[in-house]
TIRO-2110 file (N, C-alpha, C; in Angstrom, 1 decimal):
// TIRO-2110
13.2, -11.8, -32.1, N, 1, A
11.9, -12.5, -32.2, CA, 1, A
10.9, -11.6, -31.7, C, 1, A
9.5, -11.7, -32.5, N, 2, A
8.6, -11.1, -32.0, CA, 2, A
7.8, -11.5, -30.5, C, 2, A
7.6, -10.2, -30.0, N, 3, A
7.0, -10.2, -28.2, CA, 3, A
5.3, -11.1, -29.2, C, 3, A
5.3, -12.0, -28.6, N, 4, A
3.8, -12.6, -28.5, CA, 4, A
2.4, -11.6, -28.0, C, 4, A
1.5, -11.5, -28.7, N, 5, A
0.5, -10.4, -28.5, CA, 5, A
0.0, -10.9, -27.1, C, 5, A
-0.4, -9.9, -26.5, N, 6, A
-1.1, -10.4, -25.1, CA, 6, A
-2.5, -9.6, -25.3, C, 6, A
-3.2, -11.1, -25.2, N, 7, A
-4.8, -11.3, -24.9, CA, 7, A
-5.3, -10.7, -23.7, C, 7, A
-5.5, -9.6, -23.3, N, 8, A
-6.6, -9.1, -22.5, CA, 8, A
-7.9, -9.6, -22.4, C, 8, A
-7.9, -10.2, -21.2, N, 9, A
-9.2, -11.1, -20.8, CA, 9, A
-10.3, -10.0, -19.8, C, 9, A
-11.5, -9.7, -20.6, N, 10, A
-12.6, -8.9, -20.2, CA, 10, A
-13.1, -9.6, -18.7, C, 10, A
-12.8, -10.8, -18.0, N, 11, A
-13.3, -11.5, -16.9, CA, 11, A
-12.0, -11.5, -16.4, C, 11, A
-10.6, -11.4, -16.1, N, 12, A
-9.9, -11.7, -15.6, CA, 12, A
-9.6, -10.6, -14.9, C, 12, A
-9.6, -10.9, -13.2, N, 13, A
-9.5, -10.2, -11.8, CA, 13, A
-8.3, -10.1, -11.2, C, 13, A
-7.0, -9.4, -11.7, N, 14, A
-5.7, -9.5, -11.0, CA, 14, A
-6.1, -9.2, -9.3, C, 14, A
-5.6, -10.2, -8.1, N, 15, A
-5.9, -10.1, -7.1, CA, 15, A
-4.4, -9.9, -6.5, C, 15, A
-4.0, -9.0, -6.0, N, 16, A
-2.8, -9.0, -5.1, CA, 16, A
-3.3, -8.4, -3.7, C, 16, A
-2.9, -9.2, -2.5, N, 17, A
-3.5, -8.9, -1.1, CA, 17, A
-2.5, -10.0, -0.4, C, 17, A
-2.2, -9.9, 0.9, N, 18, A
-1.7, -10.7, 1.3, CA, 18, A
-2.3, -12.1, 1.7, C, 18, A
-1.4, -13.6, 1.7, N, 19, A
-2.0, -14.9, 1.7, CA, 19, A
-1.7, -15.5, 3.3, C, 19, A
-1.3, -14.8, 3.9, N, 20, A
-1.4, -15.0, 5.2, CA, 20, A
-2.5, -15.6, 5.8, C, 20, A
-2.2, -16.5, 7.1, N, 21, A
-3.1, -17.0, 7.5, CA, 21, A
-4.2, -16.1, 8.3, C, 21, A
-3.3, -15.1, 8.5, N, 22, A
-4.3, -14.1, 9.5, CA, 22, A
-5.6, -13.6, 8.2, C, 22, A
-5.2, -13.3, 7.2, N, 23, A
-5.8, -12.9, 5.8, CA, 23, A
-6.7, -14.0, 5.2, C, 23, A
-7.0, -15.2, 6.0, N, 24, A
-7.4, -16.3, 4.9, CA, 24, A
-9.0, -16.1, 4.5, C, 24, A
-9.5, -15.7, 5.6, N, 25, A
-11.4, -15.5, 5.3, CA, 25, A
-11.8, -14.9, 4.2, C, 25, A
-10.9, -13.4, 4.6, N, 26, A
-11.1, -12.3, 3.8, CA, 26, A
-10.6, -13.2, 2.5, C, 26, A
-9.5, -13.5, 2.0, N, 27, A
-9.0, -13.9, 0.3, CA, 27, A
-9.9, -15.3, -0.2, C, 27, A
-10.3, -15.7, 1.1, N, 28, A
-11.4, -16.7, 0.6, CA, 28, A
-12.7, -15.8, 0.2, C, 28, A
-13.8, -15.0, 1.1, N, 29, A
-14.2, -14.2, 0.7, CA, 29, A
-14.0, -13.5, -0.8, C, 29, A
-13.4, -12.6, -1.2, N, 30, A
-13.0, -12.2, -2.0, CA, 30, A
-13.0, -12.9, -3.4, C, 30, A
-12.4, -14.0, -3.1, N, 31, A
-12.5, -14.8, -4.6, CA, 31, A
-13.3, -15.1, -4.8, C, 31, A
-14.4, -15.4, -3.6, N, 32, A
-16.0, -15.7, -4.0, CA, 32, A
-16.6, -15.2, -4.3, C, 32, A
-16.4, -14.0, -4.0, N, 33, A
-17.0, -12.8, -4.7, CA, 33, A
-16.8, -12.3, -5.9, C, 33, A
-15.7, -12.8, -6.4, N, 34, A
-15.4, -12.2, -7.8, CA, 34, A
-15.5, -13.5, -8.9, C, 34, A
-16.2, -14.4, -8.4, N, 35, A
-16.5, -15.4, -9.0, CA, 35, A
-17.7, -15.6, -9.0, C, 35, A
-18.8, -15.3, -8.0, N, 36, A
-20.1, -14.7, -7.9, CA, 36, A
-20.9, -14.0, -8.7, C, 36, A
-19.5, -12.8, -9.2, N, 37, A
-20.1, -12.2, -10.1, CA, 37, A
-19.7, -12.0, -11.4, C, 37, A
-19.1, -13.5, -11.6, N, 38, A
-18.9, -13.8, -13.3, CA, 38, A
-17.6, -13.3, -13.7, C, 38, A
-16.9, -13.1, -13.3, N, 39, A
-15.2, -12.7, -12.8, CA, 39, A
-14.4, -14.2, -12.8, C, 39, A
-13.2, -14.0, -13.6, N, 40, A
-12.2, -15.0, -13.1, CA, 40, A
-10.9, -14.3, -12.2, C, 40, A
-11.0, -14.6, -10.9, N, 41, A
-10.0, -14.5, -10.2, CA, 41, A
-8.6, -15.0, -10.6, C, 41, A
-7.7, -13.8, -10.7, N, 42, A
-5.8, -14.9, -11.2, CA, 42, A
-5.1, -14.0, -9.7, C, 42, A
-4.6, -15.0, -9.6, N, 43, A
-3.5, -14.5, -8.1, CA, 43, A
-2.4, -15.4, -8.8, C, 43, A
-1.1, -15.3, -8.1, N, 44, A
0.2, -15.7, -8.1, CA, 44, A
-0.1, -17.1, -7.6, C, 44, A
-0.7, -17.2, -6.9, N, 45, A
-0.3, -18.6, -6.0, CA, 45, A
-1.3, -20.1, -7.1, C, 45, A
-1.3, -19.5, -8.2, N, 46, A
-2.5, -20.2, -9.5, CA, 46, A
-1.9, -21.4, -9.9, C, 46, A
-0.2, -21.2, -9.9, N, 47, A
0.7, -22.3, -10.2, CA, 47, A
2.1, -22.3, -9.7, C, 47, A
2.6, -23.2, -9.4, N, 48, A
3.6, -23.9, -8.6, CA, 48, A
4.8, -24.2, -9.6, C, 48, A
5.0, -23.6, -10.5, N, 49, A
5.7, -24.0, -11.5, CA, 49, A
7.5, -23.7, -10.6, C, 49, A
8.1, -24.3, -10.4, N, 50, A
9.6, -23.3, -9.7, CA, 50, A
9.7, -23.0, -11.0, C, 50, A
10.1, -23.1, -12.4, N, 51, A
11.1, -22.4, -13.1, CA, 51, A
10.7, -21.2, -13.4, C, 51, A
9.4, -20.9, -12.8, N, 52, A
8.7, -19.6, -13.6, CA, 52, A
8.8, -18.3, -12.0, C, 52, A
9.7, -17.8, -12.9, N, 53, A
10.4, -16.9, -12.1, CA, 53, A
8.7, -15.7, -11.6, C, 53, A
8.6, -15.7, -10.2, N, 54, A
7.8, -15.4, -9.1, CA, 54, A
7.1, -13.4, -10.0, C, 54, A
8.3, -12.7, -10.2, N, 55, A
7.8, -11.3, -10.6, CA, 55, A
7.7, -12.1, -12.1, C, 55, A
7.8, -12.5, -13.3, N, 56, A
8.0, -12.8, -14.6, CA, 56, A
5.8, -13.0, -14.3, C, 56, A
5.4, -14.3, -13.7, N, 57, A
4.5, -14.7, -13.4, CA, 57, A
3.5, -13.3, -12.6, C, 57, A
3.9, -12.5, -12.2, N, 58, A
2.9, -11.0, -11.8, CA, 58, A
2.4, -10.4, -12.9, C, 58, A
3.7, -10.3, -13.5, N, 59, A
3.9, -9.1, -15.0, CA, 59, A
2.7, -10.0, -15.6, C, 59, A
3.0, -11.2, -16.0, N, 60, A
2.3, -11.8, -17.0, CA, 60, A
0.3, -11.6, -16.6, C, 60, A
-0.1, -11.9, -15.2, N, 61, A
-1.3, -11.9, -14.8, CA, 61, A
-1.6, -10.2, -14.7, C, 61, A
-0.8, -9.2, -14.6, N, 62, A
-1.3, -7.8, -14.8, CA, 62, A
-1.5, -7.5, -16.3, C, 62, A
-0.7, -8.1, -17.1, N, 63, A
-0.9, -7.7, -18.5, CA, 63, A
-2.5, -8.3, -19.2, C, 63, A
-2.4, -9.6, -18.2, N, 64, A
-4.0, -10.6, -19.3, CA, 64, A
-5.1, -10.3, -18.6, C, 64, A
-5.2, -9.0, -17.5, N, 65, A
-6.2, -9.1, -16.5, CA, 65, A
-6.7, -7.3, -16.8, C, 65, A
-8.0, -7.3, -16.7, N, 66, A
-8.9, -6.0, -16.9, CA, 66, A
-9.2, -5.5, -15.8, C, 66, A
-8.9, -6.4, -15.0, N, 67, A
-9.1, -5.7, -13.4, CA, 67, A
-8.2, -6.1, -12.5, C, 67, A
-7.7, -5.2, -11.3, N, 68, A
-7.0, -5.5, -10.6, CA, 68, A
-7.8, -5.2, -9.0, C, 68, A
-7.4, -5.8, -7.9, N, 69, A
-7.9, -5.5, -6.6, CA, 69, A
-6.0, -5.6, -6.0, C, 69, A
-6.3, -4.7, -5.6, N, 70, A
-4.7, -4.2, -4.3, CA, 70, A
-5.4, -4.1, -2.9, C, 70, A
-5.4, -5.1, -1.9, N, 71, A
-5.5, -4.7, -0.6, CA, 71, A
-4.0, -5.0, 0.4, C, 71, A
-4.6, -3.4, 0.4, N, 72, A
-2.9, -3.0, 1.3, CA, 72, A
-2.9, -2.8, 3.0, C, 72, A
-3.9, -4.2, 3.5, N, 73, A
-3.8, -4.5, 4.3, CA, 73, A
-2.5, -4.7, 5.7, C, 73, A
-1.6, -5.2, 4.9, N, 74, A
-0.6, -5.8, 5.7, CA, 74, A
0.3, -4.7, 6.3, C, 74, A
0.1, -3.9, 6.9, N, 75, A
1.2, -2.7, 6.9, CA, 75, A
1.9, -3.1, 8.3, C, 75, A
1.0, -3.6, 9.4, N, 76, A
1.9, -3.7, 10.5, CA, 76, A
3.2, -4.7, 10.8, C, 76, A
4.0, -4.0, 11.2, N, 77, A
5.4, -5.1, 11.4, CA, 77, A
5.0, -6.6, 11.6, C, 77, A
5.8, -7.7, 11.2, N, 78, A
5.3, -9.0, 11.5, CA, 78, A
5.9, -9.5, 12.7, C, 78, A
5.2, -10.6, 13.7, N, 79, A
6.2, -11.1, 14.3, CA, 79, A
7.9, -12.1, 14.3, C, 79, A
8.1, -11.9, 12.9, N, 80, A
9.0, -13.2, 12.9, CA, 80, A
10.1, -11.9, 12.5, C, 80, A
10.1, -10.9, 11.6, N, 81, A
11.5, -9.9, 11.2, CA, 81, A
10.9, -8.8, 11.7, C, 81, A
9.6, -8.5, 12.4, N, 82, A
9.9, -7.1, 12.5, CA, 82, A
9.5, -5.9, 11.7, C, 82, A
9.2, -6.5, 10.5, N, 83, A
8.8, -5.6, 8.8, CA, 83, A
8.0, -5.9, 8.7, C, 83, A
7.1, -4.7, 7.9, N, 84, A
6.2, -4.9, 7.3, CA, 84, A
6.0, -5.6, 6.1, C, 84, A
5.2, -5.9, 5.3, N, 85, A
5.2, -6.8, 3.7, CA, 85, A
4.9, -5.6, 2.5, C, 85, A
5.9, -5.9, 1.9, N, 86, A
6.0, -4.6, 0.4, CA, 86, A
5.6, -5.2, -0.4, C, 86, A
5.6, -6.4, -0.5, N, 87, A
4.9, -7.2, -1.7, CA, 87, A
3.7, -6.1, -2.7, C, 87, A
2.8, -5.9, -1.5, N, 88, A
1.2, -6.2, -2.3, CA, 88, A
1.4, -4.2, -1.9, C, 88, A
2.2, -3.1, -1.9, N, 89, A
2.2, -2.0, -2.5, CA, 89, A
3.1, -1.8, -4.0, C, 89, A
3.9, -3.2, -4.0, N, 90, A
5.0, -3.1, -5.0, CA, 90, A
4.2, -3.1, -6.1, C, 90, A
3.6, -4.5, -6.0, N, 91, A
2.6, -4.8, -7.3, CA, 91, A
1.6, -3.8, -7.5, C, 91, A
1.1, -3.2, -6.7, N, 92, A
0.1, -2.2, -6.9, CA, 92, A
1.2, -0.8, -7.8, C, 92, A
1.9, -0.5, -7.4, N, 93, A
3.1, 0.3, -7.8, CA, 93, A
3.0, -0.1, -9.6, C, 93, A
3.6, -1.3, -9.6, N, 94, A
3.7, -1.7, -11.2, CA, 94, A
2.4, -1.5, -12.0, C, 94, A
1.0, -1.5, -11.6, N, 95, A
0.0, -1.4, -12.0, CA, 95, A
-0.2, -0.1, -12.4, C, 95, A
-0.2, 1.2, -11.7, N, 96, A
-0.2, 2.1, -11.7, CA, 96, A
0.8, 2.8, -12.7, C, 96, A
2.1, 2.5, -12.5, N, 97, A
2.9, 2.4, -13.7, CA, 97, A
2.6, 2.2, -14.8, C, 97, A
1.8, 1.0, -15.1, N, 98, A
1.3, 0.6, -16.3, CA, 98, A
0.5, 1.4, -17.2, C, 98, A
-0.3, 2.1, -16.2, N, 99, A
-1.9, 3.1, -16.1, CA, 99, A
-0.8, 4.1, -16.7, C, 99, A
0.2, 4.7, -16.6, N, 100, A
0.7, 5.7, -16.2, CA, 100, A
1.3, 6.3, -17.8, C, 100, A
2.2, 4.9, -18.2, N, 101, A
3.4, 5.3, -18.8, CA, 101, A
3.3, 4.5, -20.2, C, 101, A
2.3, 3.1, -20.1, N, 102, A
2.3, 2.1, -20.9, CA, 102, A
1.7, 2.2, -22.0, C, 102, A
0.5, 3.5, -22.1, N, 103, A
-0.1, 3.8, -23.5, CA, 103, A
-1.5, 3.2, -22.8, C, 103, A
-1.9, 3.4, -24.0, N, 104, A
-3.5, 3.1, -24.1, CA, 104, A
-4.5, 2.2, -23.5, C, 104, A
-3.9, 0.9, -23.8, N, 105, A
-3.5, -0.7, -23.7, CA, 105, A
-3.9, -0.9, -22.5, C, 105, A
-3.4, 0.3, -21.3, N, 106, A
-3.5, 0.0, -19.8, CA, 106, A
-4.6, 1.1, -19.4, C, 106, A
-4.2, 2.4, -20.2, N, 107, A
-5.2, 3.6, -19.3, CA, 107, A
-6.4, 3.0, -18.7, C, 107, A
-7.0, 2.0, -19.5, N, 108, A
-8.7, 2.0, -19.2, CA, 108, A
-8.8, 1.1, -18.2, C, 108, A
-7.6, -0.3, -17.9, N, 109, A
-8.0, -0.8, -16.7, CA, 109, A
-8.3, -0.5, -15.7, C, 109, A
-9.2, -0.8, -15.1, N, 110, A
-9.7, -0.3, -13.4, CA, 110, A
-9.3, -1.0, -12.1, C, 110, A
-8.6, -0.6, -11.4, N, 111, A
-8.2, -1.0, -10.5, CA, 111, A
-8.7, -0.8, -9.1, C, 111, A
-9.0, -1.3, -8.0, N, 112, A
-9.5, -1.0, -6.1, CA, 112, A
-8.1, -1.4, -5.3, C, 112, A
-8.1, -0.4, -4.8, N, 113, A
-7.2, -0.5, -3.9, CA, 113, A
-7.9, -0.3, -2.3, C, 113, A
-7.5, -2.0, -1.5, N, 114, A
-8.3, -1.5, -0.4, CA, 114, A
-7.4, -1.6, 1.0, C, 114, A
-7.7, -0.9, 2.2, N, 115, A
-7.1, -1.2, 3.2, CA, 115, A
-7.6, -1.9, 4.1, C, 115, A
-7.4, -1.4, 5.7, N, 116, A
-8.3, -2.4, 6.7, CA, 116, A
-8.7, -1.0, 7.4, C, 116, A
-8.1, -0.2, 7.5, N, 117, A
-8.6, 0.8, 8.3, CA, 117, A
-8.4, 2.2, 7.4, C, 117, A
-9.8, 3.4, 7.4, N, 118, A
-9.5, 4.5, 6.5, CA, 118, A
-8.3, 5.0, 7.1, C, 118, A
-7.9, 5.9, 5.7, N, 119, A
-6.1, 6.6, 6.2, CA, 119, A
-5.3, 6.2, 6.5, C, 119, A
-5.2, 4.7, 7.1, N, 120, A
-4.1, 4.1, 7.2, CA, 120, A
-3.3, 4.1, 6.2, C, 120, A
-3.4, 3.7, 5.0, N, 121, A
-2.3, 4.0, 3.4, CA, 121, A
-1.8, 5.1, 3.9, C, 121, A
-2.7, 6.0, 3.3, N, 122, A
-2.2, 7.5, 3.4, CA, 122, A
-0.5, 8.2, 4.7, C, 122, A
-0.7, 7.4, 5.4, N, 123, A
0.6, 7.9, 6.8, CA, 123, A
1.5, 6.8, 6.5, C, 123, A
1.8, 6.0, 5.6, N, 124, A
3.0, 5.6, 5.2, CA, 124, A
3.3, 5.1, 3.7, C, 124, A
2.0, 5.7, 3.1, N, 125, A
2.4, 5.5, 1.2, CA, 125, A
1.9, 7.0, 0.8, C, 125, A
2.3, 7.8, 1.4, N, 126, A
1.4, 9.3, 0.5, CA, 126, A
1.8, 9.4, -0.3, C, 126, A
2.2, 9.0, -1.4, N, 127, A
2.4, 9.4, -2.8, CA, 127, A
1.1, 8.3, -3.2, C, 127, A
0.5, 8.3, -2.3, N, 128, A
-0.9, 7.1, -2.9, CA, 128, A
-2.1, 7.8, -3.1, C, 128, A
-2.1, 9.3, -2.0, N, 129, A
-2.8, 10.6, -2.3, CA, 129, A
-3.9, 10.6, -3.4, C, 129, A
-5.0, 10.8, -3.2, N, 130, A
-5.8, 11.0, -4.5, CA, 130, A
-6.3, 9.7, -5.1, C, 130, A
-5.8, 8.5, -4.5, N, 131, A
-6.0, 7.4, -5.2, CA, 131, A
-7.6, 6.4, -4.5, C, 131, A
-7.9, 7.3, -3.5, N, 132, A
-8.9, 6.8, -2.8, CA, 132, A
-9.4, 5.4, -1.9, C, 132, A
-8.3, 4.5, -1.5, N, 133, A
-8.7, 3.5, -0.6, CA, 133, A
-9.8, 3.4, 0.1, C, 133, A
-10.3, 2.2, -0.1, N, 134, A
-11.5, 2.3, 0.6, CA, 134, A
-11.2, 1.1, 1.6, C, 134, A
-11.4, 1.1, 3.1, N, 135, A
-11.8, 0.4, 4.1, CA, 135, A
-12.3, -0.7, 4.3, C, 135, A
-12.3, -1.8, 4.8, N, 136, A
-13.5, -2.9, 4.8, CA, 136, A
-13.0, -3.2, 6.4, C, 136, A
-12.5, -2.9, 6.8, N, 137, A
-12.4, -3.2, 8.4, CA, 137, A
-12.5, -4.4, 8.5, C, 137, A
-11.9, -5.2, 7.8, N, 138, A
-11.5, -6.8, 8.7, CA, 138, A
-12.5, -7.8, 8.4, C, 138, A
-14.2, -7.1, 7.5, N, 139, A
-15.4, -7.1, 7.6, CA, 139, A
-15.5, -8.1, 6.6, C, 139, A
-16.1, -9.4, 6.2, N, 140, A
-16.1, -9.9, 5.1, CA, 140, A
-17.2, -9.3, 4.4, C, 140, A
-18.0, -9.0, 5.2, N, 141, A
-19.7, -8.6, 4.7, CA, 141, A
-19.3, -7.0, 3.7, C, 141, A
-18.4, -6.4, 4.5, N, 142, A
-18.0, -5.1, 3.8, CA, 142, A
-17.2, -5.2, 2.6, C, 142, A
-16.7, -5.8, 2.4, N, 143, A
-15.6, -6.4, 1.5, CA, 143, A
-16.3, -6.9, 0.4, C, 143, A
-17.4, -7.8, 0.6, N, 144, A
-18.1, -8.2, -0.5, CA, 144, A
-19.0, -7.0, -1.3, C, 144, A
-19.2, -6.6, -0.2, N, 145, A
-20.1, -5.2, -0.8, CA, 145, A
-19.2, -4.3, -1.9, C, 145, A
-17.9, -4.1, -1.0, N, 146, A
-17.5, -3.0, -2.2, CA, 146, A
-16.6, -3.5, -3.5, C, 146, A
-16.2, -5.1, -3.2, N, 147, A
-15.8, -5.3, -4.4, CA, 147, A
-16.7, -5.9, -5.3, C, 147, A
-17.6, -6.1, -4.8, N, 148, A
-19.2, -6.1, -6.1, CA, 148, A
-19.7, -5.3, -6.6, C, 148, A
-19.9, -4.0, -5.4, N, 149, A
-20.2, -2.8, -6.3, CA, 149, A
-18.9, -2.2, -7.2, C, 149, A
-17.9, -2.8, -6.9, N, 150, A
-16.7, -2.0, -7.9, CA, 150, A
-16.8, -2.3, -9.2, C, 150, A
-17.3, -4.0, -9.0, N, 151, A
-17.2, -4.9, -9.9, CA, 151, A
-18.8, -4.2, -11.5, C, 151, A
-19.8, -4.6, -10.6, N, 152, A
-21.1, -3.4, -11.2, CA, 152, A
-20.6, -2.4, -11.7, C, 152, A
-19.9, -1.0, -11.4, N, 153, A
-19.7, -0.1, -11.4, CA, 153, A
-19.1, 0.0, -12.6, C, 153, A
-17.9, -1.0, -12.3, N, 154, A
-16.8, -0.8, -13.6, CA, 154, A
-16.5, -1.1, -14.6, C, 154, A
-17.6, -2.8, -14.7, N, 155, A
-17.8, -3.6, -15.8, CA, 155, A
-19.1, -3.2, -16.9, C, 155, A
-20.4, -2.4, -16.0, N, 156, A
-21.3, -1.6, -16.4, CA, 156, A
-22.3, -2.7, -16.8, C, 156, A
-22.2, -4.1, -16.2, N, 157, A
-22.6, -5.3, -16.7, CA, 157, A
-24.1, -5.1, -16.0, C, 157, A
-25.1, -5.8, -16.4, N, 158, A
-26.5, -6.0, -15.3, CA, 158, A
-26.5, -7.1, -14.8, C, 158, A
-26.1, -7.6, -15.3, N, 159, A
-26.8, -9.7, -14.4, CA, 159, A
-25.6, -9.8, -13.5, C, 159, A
-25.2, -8.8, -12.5, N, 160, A
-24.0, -8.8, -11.4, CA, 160, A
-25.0, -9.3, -10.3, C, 160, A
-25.6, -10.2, -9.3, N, 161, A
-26.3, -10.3, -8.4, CA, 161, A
-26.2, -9.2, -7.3, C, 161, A
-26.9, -9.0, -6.6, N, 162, A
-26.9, -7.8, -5.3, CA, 162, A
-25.8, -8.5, -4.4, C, 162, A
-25.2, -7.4, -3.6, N, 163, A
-24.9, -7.8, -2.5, CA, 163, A
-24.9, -8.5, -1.6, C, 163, A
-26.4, -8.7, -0.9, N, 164, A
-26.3, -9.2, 0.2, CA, 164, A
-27.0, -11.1, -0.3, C, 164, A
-26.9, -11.3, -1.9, N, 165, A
-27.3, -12.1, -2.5, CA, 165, A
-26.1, -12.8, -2.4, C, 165, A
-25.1, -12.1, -2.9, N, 166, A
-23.5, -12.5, -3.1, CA, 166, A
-23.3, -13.1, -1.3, C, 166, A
-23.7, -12.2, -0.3, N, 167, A
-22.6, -12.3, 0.9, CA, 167, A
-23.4, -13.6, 1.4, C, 167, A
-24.7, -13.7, 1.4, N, 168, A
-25.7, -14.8, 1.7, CA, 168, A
-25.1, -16.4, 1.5, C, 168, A
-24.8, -16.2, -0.1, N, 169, A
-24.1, -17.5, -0.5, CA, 169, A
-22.9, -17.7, -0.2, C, 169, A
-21.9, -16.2, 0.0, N, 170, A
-20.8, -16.9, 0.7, CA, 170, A
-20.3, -17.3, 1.9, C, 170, A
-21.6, -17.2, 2.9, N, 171, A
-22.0, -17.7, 4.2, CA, 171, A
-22.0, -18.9, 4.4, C, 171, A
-23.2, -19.5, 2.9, N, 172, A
-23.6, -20.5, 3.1, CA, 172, A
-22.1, -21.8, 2.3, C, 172, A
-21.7, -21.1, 1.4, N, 173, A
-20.6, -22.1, 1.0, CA, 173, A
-19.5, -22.3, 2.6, C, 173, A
-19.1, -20.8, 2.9, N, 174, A
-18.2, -21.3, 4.1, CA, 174, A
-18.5, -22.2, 5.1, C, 174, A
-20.0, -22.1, 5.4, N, 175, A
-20.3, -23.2, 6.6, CA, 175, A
-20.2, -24.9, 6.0, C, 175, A
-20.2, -25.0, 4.6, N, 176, A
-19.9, -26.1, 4.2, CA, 176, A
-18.9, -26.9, 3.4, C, 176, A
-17.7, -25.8, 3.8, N, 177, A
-16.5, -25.9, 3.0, CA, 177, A
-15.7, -26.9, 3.7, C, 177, A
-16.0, -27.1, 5.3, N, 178, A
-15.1, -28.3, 5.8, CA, 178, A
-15.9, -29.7, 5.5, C, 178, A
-17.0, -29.9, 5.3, N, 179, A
-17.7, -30.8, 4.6, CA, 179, A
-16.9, -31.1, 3.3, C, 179, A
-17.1, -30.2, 2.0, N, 180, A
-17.2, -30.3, 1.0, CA, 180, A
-15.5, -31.0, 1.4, C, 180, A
-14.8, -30.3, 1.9, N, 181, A
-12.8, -30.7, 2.0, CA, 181, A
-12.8, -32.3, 2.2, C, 181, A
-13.4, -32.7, 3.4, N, 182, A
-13.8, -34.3, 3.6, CA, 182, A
-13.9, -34.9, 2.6, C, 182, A
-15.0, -34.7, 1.8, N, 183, A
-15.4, -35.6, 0.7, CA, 183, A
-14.1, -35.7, -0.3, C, 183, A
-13.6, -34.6, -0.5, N, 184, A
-12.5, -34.7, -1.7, CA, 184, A
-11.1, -35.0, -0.8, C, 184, A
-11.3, -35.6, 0.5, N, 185, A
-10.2, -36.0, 1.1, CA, 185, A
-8.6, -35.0, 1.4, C, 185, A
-9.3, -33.7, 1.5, N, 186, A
-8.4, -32.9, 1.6, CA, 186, A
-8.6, -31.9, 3.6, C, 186, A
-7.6, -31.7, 3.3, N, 187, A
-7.7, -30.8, 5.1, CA, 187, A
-7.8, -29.5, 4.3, C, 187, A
-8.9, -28.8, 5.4, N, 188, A
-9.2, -27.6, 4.9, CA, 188, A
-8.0, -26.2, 5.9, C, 188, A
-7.5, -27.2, 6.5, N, 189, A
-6.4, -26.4, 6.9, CA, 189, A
-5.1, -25.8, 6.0, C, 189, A
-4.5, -27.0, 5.3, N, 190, A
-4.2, -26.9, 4.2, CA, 190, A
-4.4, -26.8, 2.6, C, 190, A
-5.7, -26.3, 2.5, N, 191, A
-6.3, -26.2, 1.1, CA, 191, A
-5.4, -25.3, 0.3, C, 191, A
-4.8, -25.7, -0.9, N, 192, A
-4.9, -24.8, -1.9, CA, 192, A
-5.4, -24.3, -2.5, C, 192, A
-5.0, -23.3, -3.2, N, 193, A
-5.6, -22.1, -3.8, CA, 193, A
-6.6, -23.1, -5.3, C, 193, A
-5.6, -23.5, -6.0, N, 194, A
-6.5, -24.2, -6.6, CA, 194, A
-7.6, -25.3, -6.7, C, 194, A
-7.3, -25.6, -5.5, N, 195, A
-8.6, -26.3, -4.7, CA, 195, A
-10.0, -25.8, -4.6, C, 195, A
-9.2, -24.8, -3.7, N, 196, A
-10.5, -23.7, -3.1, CA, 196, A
-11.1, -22.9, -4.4, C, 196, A
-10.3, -22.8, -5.4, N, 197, A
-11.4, -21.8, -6.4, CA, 197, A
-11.8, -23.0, -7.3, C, 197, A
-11.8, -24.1, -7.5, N, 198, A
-12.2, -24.9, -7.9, CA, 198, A
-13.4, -25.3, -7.1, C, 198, A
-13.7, -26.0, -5.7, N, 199, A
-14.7, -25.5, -4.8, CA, 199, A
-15.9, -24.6, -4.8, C, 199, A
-15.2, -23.5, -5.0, N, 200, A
-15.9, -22.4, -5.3, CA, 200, A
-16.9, -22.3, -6.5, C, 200, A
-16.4, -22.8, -7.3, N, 201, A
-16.3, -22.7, -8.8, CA, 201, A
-17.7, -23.5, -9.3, C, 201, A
-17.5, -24.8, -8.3, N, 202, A
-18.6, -26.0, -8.2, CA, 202, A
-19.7, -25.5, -7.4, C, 202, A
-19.4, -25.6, -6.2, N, 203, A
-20.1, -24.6, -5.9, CA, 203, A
-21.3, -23.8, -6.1, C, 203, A
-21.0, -23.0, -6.9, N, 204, A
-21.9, -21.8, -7.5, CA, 204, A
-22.3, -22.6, -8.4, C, 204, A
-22.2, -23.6, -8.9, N, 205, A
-22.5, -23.6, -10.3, CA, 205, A
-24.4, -24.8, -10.1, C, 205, A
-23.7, -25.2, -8.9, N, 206, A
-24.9, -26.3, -8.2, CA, 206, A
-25.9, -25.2, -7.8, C, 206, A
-25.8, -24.3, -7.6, N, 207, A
-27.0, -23.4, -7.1, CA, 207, A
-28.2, -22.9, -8.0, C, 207, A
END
């Protein structure tokens, strides 16, 4: 049987970063920003499906997505095993692969790879060498900046809003996200992903 052609989507944002709670502002952040700027954000956690095997569901959102973001934040041991999380260098791994080996199809996607602190990558992934990480220090404000200017840079689009236009509104949405959770009868403690980009989504759209 023929492989089904896969549709490359010119707005679709492969997000791999970790979903941790310690991580939540920043991935809240982040999506808002790449939805800010006319971007559809796809992460893993998009659908709940069990039969749909967890890596089958990666493969598939790296193939339909023209951009990717890797923050390879998570490097320090966790409290519960002791290890660090390989997840979000693995996936970044496959992407690069893709770039690498896959033909044409992939060369041109652009990808950011970010950390939390400069050179931190570099002293335990150096074969990452040359690949340039960039920093945001924990910073939501930094973070918006450089995945909007990535976003500007590499989409070559004009109607991307500025910076501090983007970080403004994502200020003002966060101070009223436990509000908005109330009304739709949900705890913003436990929000899901497709909640919150849905949220988001309204959101911006009321402005």
């Amino acid at each position: 049987m023929a492989r089904a052609k896969v549709v490359v989507d010119p707005d679709f944002v492969f997000i791999n970063c970790p979903f941790s709670d310690d991580f939540k502002q920043l991935f809240q952040c982040m999506l808002f920003t790449v939805v800010a700027c006319g971007f559809r954000p796809r992460t893993a956690l998009e659908a709940a499906d069990g039969g749909d095997v967890r890596l089958d569901k990666i493969v598939r959102l790296v193939r339909e997505s023209s951009y990717s973001i890797h923050d390879l934040s998570a490097v320090e041991l966790d409290s519960v095993n002791n290890l660090p999380r390989f997840n979000m260098p693995f996936e970044l791994g496959m992407v690069i692969g893709c770039k690498k080996l896959a033909g044409r199809s992939y060369a041109s996607r652009s990808l950011l790879i970010l950390e939390h602190t400069r050179y931190t990558t570099q002293k335990c992934l150096s074969d990452i060498a040359g690949q340039d990480p960039t920093a945001h220090n924990g910073n939501p404000r930094t973070l918006t900046r450089v995945v909007r200017n990535w976003l500007s840079q590499e989409s070559k689009r004009t109607n991307i809003p500025g910076e501090r236009k983007v970080f403004e509104a994502y200020q003002r949405f966060d101070a009223e996200l436990s509000d908005i959770c109330n009304e739709a009868g949900l705890d913003i403690e436990t929000l899901n992903y497709p909640d919150l980009l849905g949220f988001i989504q309204e959101w911006l759209k009321r402005q």
